[in-house]
C-alpha positions, -999 to +999 in steps of 0.1 A: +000+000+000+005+036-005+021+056+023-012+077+017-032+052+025-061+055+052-057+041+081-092+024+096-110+001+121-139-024+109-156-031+140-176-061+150-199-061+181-179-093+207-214-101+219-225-114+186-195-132+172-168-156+187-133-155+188-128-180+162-156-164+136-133-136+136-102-155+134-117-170+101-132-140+088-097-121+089-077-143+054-106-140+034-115-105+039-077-095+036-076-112+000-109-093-011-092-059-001-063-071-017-075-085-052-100-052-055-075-028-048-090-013-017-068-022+011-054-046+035-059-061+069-030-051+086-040-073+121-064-069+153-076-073+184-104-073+210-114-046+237-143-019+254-171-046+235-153-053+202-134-071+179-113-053+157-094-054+125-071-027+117-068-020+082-052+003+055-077+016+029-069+030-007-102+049-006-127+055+026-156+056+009-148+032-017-141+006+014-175+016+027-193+004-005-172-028-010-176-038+032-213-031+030-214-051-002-197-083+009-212-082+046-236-109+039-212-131+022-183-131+051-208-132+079-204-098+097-229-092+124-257-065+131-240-031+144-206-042+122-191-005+121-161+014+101-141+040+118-110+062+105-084+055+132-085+081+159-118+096+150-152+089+167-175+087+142-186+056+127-203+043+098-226+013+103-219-013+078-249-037+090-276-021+105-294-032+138-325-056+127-355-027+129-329-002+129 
């Protein structure tokens, strides 16, 4: 990647995934960004209610479109988030059921 490249958090609620759905979600979503030319996982962890992969992004908004898009497909859960790294805000990737 780019030394320009965004530097982001894709957050996924602890209470509704395990350990090892995470573990298995992290190769496959590192070769999507990779083969579309939107980024890379660059690792992870879990704290304050999450499970986190930290991840360089070509484009923000482009990521946003491609993680909303394949959601379904890797099996993020409800309230499944984006964040720039060291902001607040967050965009909500998969919604809240009756949100």
């Amino acid at each position: 990647m780019e030394s320009a490249a965004i530097r982001a958090e894709l957050l996924l609620p602890a209470d509704l995934c395990s350990f090892e759905t995470v573990s298995e979600l992290e190769e496959p979503l590192d070769r999507r960004l990779i083969a579309a030319g939107a980024g890379e996982v660059l690792g992870g962890g879990i704290g304050s209610g999450w499970y986190r992969f930290d991840l360089t992004l070509a484009d923000y908004g482009a990521a946003i479109a491609l993680l909303s898009e394949w959601a379904q497909d890797l099996g993020f859960p409800e309230g499944t988030c984006l964040r720039r790294k060291g902001e607040d805000a967050v965009t909500v990737l998969v919604p809240e059921a009756g949100a």
